[in-house]
N, C-alpha and C positions, 0 to 999 in steps of 0.2 A: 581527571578522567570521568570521575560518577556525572560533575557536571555537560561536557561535552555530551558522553551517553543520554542525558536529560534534555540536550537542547535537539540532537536528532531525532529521537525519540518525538520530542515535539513537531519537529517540523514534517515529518513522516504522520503521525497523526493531523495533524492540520490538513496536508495534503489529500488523507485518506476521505476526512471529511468531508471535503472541497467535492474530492472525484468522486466519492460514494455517494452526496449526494446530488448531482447532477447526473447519475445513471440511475437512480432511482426515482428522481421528482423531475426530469424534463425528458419530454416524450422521445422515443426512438429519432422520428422523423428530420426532428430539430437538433439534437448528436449528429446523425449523419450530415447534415446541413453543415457541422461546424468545423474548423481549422483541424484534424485531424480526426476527425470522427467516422471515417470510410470503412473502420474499419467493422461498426455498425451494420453495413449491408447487407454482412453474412452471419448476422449472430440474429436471434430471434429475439425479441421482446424480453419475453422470460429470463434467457443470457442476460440481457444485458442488464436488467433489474435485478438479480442474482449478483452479479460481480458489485454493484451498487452497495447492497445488501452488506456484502460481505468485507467492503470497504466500510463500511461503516464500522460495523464490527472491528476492523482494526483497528480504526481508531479509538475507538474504545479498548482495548486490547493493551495496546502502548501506552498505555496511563493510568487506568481506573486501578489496574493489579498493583501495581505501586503505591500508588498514591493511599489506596484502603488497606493495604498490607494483608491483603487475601491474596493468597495462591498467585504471589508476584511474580515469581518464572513462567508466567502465563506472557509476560511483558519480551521475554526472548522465544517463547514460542510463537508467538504471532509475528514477529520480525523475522523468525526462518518462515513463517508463511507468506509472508509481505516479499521475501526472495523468491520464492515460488510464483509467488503472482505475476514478478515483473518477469522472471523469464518467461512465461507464458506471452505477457504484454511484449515482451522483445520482438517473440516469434511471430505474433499477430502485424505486428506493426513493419516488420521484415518483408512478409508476406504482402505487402500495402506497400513497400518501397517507403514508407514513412521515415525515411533515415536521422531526421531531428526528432523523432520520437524516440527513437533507440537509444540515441543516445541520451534521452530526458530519463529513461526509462531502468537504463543501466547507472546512471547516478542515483537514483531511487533504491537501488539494489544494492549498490555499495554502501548507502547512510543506513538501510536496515542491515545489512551484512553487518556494519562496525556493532549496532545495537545487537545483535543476535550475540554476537562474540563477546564483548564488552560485559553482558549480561551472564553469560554463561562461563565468561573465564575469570578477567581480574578482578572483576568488579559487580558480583551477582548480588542482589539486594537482603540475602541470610547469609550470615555468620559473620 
């Protein structure tokens, strides 16, 4: 189980990366431009550099607390954020008819679900 917990945990962080930072380092204009990016149109500059941001920060999140054995439940608190984020992203993307985002969006939500849980029930990184 710790394993499996470690290999989502990765692929969620990987992920976060990826999407954090291409909201942060390529301009609005060229998102919107891209394969599901519409959703762009209505979020301002600022938003969208923000959510980047803060993707980043996940990924960092899902990893650094464990791996430095500083304030590791920090690794299931950013996975119930990474829930929050996607339902956010669900709704957005709903909203856009993106319905192969939803459902990209709601697997995302489940692999940090198992992490959120997995961390915080049978297999938390103290004791």
């Amino acid at each position: 189980m710790n394993l499996a917990l470690w290999i989502a945990a990765g692929l969620l962080a990987a992920l976060a990366l990826a999407a954090g930072s291409t909201k942060t380092f390529v301009p609005k204009e060229k998102l919107a431009a891209a394969n599901g990016g519409g959703w762009t149109d209505d979020a301002s500059v600022g938003f969208v550099k923000t959510l980047g941001i803060l993707e980043l920060l996940a990924a960092v999140g899902l990893i650094l607390p464990a791996v430095l054995d500083i304030a590791p439940v920090l690794v299931a608190v950013t996975a119930v954020c990474w829930v929050l984020l996607m339902v956010g992203a669900i709704i957005t993307h709903l909203r856009h008819d993106e319905a192969r985002l939803v459902v990209l969006n709601l697997a995302y939500l489940a692999l940090a679900a198992f992490v959120a849980w997995g961390r915080l029930g049978p297999e938390p990184f103290t004791g």
